[in-house]
Structure formats: C-alpha cells, structure tokens
N, C-alpha and C positions, 0 to 999 in steps of 0.2 A: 626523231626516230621513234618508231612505234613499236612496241613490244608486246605479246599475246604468250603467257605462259599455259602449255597445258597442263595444269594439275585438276582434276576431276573436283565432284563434289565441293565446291566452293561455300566458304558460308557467308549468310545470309550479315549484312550491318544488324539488323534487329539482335540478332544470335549474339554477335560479339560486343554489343553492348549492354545486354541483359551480363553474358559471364563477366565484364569488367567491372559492373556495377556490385553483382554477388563478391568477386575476388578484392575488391572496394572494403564492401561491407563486413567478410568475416577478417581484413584486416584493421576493421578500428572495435573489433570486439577487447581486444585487451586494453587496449589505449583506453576506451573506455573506464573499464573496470579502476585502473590504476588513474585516473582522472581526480582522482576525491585526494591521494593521496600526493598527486602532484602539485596540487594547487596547494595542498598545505605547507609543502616541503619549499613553495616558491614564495608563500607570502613570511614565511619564516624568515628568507634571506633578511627583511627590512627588521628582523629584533637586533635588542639589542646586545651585547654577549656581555659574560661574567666568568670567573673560576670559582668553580664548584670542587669540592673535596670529596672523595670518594671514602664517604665513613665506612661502608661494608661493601664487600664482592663476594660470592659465591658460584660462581660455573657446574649447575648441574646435569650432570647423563643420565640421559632417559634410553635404557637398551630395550627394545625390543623387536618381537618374530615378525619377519616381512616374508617377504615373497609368496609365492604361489605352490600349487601340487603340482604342477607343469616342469617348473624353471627349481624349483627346490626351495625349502625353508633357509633363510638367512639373516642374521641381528642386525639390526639398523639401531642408530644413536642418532636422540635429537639429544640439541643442549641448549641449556636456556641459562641466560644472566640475572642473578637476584644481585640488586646492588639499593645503595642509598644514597643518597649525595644532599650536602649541602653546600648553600649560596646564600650571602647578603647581596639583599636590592633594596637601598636607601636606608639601610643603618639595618633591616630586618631580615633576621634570619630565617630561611626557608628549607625544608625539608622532602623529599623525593625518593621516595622507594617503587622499584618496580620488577618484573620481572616478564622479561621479554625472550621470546625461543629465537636464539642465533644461532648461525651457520657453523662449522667448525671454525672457520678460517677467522670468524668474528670473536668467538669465545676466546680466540689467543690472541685477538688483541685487545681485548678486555685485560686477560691477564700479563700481557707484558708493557700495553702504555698505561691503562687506568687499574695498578694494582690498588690494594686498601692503601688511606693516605695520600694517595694520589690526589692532582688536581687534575679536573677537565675541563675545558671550556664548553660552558652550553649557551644557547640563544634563551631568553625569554621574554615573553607578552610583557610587554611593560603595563596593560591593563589590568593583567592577570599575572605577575610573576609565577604563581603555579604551574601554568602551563610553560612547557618549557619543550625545546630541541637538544637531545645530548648531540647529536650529530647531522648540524649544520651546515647544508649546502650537499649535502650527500645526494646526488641526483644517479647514479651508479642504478639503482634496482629499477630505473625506467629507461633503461637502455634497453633491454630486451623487448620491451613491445613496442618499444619506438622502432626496432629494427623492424619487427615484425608490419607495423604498418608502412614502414618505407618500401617493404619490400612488396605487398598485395597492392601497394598504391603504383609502383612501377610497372608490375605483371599486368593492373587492370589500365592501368594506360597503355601500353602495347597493346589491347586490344582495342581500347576508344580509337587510337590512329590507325588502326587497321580499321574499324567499321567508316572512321572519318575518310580517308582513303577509298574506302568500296564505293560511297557516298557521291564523290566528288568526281572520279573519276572510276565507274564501274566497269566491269572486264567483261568482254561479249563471252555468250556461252561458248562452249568448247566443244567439238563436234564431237560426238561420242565413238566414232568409227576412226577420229585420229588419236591414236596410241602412243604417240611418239613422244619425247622428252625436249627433244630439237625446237627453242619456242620459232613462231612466227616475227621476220622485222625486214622493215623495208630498207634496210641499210645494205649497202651493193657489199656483196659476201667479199670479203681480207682476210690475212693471216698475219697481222699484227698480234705479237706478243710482246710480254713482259715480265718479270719475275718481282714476287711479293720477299716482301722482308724474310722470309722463309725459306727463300733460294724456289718456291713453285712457281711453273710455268702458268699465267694466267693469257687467252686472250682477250683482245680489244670488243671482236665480234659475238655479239650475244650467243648465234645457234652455233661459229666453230666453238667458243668455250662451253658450251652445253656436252656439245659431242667428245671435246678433250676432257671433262670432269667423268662421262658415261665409261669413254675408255682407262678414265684410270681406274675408275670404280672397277674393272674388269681387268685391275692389275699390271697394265702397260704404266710404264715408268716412265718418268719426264722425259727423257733420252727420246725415247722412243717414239712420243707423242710429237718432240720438235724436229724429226727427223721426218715421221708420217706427212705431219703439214708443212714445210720445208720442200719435199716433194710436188703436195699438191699445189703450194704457191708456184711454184718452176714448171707446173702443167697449166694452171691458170694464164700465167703471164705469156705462153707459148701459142703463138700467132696460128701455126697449124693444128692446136686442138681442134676437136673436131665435138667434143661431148663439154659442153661449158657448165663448171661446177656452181651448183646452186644447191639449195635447201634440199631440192629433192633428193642430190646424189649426198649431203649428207645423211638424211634419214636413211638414205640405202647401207652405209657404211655403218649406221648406228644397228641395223638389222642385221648385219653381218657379227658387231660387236655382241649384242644378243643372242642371238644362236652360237655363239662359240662356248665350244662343251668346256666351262671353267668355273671355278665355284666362285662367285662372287666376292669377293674379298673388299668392299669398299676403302683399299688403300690402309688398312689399318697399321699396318709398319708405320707409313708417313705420319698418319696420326697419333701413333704413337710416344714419336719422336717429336713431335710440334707440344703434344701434351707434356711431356717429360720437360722439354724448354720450361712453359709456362707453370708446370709445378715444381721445379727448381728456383726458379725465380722468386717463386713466391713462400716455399722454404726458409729462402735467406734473406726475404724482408720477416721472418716470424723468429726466425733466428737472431737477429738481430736484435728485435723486439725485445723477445726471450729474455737475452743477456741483459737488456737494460731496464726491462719493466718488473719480469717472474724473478729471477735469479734474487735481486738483490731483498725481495721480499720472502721469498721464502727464506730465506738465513737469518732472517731476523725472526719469523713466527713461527716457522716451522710447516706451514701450510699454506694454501693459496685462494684466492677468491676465486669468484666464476670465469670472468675473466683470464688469471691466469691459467686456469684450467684449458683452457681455451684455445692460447696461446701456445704453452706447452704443447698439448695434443696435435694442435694442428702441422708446428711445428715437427714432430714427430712420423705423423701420417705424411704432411707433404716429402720428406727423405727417404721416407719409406714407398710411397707412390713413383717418384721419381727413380729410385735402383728398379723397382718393376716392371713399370714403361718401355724402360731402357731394353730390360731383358726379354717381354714381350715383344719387343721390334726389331730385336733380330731373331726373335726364332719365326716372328713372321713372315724376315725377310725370305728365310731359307726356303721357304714354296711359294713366294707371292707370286712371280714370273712364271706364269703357266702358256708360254708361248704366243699371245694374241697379239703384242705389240708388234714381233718380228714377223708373223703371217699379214698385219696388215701393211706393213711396211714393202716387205714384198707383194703383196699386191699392190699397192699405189707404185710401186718401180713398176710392174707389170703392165698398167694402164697406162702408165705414161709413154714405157717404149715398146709396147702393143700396136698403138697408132702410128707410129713413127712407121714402125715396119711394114703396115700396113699402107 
C-alpha cells in the first residue's frame, strides 16, 4: 500500500538534521557544566567512610531586595551552613570547617539530623583524609540536567528519524493545485472501522479516515460519521449504483464539509475529555507518590526539596486541570453540533435512493 500525504512545504533531511543536531547540542550544555562535579561526586563513592562529630553549627539568613520595577520589590533569603566536624583516620584526629550556601529545605536538615554534638557520617581520601564528602552518594542535584539532556537528546532524534526517513524513502512533490487533505493510496476504497481504547471511531482506509477525522474536525460526532459511512458502504456494495465511490467523490464530500458555514471546532469537547482521562491518571500516580515520598518528609523538616516541590505542585495542577477539562467539555458540548453531520447524512440517504428512483 502506497500512501502520498499532501502537507505542503515539506522539509528538507539537510534542515532536520542541522535542528536535531542544535536541539543535541544545547541539551548537553548543562551536563556539561555539572560534568566536573559529577565525576567528583562518583569517584568519591570508592572512599572510605568514618563518624564525624559535629563540634559547631550555625544556619545563617541572608535577607535580601529581589525582584524588579516591573513585577515589584520582594525579600529573598539565602542560608548558608557554618559548621565544623571532627574525624579520627588512623589514631589522627582531623578537623573541618566550612561554610556552604544551602537550600532551605537543607538548612533543616542540618538542624534536625546534624545538630551540635551530633555525629555524621562522611567519606574521605584515604590519601588525603582532608579532603572529605559530608554527603556521600548524593547524586539528586544532577537530575535536573540529566533530565534536560534526555529530553533535547529525544526531541533531536525525532527529527534524525524524520530526515533518516525523507532519506530512504523520500515523498514525491505535491501538486500545488491539489488542495485536499484526502491523502492518495492505491488500496481499493472500504469502510472498515474500529474503535480505539477511547470508544473513537477510527478507519482501516487511509483517505475514508482522513475524511472522518475532517468531518469531525467540523463537529459531526462518531454517531454520525458511522451512520454517514454505514450508508455509503450499503451504496458501494449495491449492484445498480450507477456512480462508483472513489477518492474523487470523497474529496467532493470533503468540499461540501468545507464550505459548510460552521466554526471549526476541531472536536475540542472529545479532546477534552480524552485530556481529563489522561490527567487524572496521572494526578493519582502523583498522588500517590505525594503520600509516600512529600508527606512523610515534610513532618519531619518542615519543608521540602526540589523534588517535592515538584510533586506536590504537579500533583495539585494535575486535580486542578482535570475539574477544568471536564467543565470545558461540556460547555463545549452545548454548541459543538452545528448541524453538518445530519445534512451530510441526509444527503448520502439522498444519493443513495436518488438512483434507485431514477
């Protein structure tokens, strides 16, 4: 089966692998950056570890003026850890003061696991017992540009298999004077359908599912669409048709769905409701999450990492997206149905026992 889509302006392999290779490259800009500090955080796994006592702590706020003349002046706090710790390695005892700018959500755990007196466990150099890891194996702050390259490395491969694709099998040009949506395919025209996990009507044949995706776009409702082609399968199969339906007389039907005075509505009720599914779903896997990851940390600290922040929020947006969805699809329902499904339904009854009468 051979298939010819006409979408105009087609681009070039050269094109889509110049953008995959850019979408490539500004996603290993941070991986980059954070490179010096992974390597260190991974050759550390191999020290060796000790309990270190936490001789001093201090947690200090640093407030001040942020924001802009735009959005308005507002206080920011950074906080930084002044602490000290000491460790014996090999009978000698070592000493370690520092002071590093942490997050909120780190500054209380300063103060609720490594109070003063406390002990910690840290990694150190056996070369150098000096240099030392208070927090070993903490790979958490290289998630974020790992994500970030995983995801420019996936965007810019969808388009390598798109240029690799044009490549291999490149698409004839497209006549500029066919207009139509209807693609070209030399498969003898059916009206096999099916329905997707979604309860939509999809069919078998490329250019009738072209013309039932055009007509919904234009608001005709599944009902309608399996009743229209229903029709035309029972004019097809009918020995004294007289007009045998092919591509042409779909594009004709698709010219009728285009000229019909209705505002485009590309199905947004249905999408609606297909979106609300899949952000409910994904709600109560965050949900879930929530209770078992956010919840039981913040009762302990009081605050959250990036992370839970994350969680929480999205958790929150996806309950909140989902009550919207819902209520956008049915006020969209209320004028989706602007009459084209039932005019073309009556006309395919028309055609059909038109000839008959004739």
């Amino acid at each position: 089966m051979e298939i010819q889509l006409g979408g105009p302006n087609q681009s070039s392999p050269r094109a889509l692998v110049v953008v995959g290779i850019v979408l490539f490259l500004l996603g290993c800009i941070w991986p980059v950056i954070a490179l010096g500090d992974f390597t260190d955080e991974l050759e550390a796994q191999s020290w060796n570890t000790v309990d270190a006592r936490v001789v001093n702590l201090e947690i200090e706020e640093h407030r001040y003026e942020c924001g802009d003349s735009e959005s308005g002046s507002s206080t920011c706090t950074d906080y930084y850890a002044n602490y000290m710790l000491q460790y014996v390695v090999d009978g000698i005892t070592y000493s370690h003061s520092d002071e590093v700018k942490v997050s909120h959500f780190e500054s209380r755990v300063w103060e609720v696991d490594y109070p003063k007196d406390s002990t910690r466990e840290i990694a150190y150099d056996s070369e150098d017992p000096n240099n030392i890891d208070i927090d070993q194996g903490n790979f958490a702050p290289f998630i974020p540009p790992a994500l970030v390259f995983l995801f420019c490395t996936f965007l810019a491969s969808l388009f390598f298999i798109g240029a690799f694709r044009e490549i291999i099998n490149p698409r004839e040009p497209v006549n500029p004077d066919e207009k139509s949506d209807i693609p070209y395919s030399d498969e003898p025209l059916h009206f096999a359908s099916t329905k997707n996990i979604w309860g939509e009507l999809h069919f078998a044949h490329p250019s009738v599912e072209a013309l039932a995706r055009k007509m919904k776009s234009y608001s005709c409702t599944d009902a309608q669409i399996d009743e229209f082609f229903l029709i035309c399968k029972k004019q097809q199969n009918d020995q004294d048709n007289p007009k045998p339906l092919s591509r042409d007389w779909l594009v004709e039907i698709e010219e009728i769905v285009e000229n019909h005075d209705s505002q485009e509505s590309k199905d947004l009720a249905g999408n609606f409701l297909k979106g609300r599914i899949v952000v409910a779903g994904l709600g109560i896997i965050l949900l879930l999450l929530s209770l078992a990851i956010v919840l039981p940390i913040f009762l302990k600290y009081g605050a959250l990492p990036w992370y839970g922040w994350v969680l929480a929020l999205g958790t929150l947006m996806s309950i909140g997206l989902s009550f919207a969805l819902t209520k956008m699809a049915q006020e969209m329902a209320k004028y989706s149905d602007q009459g084209l499904g039932e005019m073309l339904v009556k006309f395919a009854k028309e055609e059909m026992y038109g000839y008959h009468e004739d």
